[in-house]
C-alpha positions as CSV (number, residue, x, y, z in Angstrom):
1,X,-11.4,7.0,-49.1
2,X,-9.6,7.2,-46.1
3,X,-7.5,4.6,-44.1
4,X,-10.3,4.1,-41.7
5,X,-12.4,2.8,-43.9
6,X,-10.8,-0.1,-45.2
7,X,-9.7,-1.3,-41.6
8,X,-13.6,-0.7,-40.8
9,X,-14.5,-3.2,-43.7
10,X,-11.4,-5.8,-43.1
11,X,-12.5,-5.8,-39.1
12,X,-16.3,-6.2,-40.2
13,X,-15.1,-9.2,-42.7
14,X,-12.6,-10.5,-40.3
15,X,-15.9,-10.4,-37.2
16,X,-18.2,-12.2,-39.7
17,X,-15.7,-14.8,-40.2
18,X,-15.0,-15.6,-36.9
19,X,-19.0,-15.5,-35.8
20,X,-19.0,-18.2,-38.6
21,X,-16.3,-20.3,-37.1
22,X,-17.4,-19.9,-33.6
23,X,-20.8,-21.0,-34.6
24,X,-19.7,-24.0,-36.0
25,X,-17.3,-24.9,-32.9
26,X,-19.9,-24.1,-30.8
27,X,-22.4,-26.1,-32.7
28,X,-19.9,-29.4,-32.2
29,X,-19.3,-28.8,-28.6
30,X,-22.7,-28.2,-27.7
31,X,-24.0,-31.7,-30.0
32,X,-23.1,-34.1,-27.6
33,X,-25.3,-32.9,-24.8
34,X,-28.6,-32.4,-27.1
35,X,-28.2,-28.6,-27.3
36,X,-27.5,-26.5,-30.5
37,X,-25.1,-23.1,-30.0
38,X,-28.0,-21.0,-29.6
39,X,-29.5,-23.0,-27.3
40,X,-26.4,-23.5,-25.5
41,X,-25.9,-19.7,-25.9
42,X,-29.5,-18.8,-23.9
43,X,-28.5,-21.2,-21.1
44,X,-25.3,-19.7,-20.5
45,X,-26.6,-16.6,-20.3
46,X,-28.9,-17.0,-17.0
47,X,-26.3,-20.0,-15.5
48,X,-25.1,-17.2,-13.2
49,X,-28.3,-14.9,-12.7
50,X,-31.6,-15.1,-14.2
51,X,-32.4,-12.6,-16.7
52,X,-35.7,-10.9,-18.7
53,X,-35.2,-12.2,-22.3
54,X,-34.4,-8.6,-23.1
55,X,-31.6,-8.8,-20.7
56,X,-30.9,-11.8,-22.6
57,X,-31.3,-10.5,-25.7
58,X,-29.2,-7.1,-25.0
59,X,-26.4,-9.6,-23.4
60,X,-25.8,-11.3,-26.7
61,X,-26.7,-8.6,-29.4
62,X,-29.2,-10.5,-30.6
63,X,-33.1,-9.4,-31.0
64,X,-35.2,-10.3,-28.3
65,X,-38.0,-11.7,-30.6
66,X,-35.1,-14.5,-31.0
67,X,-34.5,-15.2,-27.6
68,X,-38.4,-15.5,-27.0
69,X,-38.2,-18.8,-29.3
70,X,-35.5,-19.8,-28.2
71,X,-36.2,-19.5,-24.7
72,X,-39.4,-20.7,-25.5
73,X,-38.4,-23.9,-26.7
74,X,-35.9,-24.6,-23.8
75,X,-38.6,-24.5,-21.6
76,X,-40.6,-26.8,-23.5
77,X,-37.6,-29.0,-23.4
78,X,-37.7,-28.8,-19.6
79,X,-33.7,-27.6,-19.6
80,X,-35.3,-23.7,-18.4
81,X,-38.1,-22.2,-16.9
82,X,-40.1,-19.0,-16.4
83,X,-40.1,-17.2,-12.6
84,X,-42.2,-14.5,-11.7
85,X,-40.0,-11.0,-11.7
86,X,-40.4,-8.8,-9.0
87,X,-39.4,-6.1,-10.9
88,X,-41.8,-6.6,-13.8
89,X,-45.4,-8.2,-13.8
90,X,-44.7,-9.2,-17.1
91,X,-41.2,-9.9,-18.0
92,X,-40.5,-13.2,-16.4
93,X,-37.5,-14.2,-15.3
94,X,-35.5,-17.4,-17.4
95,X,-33.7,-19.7,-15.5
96,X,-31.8,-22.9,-16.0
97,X,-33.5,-26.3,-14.8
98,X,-31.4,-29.3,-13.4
99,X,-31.8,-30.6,-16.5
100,X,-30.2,-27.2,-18.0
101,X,-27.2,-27.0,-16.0
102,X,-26.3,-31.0,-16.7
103,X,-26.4,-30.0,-20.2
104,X,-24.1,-27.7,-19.9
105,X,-22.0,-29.5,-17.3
106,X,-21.7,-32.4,-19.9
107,X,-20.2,-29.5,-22.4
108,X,-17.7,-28.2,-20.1
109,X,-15.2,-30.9,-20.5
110,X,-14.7,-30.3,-24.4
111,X,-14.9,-26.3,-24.1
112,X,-12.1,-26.7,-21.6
113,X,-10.3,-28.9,-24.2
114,X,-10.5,-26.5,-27.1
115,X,-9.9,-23.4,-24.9
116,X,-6.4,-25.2,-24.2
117,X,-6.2,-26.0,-27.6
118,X,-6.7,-22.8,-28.7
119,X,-4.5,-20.8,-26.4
120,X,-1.6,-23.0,-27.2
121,X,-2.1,-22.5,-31.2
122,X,-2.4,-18.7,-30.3
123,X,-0.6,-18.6,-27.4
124,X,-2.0,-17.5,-24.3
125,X,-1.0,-13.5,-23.9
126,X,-1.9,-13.0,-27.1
127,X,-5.5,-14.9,-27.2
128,X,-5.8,-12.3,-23.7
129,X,-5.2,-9.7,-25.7
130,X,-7.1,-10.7,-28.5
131,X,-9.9,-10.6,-26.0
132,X,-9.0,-7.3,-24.8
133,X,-9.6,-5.7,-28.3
134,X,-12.4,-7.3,-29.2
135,X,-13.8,-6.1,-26.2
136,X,-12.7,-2.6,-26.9
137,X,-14.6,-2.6,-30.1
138,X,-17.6,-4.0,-28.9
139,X,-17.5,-0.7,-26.4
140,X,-16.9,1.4,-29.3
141,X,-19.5,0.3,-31.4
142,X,-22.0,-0.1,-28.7
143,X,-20.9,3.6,-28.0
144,X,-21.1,5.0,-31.5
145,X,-24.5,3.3,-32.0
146,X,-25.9,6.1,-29.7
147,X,-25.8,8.5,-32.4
148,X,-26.9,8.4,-36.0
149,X,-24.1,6.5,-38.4
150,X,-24.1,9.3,-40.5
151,X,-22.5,11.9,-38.3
């Protein structure tokens, strides 16, 4: 076994973790306004653009058979709605209602509360840079996943 591998497994474990924790932040932040975090997750995806749900889904890493329900039920909700894409005849367009962006303007004021919060228990270079790497390895991954794992 090399040293690679056991970094590979602690940053896997360490990634898991911290989806699980962010889940369940995001799940009490996003309460109070009626959404759940994958909800809220969908709408924040198309506040600044609308987007296919395959945009969607490649924007989040999630499958787009996902973001169908989801986007589905948001629209049932009145909080989103379809538009007609230019691009595509059949691919519609998701994008947030009134209703939608209140709901996410009601969640702003906590999220701005534990982004402080967090940032002082971290300290703010180092939650920056924190950001930075996880970025990196998202690239990396996204990168590697062009060719076969077993190479």
């Amino acid at each position: 076994m090399t040293d690679a591998q056991p970094l590979l497994s602690d940053a896997a474990l360490t990634v898991f973790r911290l989806n699980g924790q962010f889940l369940a932040v995001a799940e009490e932040l996003a309460r109070p306004a009626g959404l759940t975090a994958a909800r809220w997750q969908v709408l924040g995806a198309v506040l600044s653009e609308s987007l296919t749900v395959a945009g969607v889904a490649r924007a989040m890493g999630i499958s787009r058979q996902s973001v169908q329900r989801l986007a589905d039920l948001l629209v049932d909700d009145g909080l989103a709605e379809y538009l007609p894409n230019p691009a595509h005849r059949r691919a519609k367009l998701i994008r947030p209602t009134v209703s939608g962006r209140a709901a996410i303007d009601r969640i702003d004021p906590t999220h701005a509360v534990f982004a402080e919060r967090l940032a002082a228990e971290l300290g703010a270079e180092q939650l920056q840079r924190t950001v930075e790497a996880l970025t990196r390895l998202s690239g990396a991954l996204d990168k590697l996943a062009e060719s076969p794992v077993s190479e």
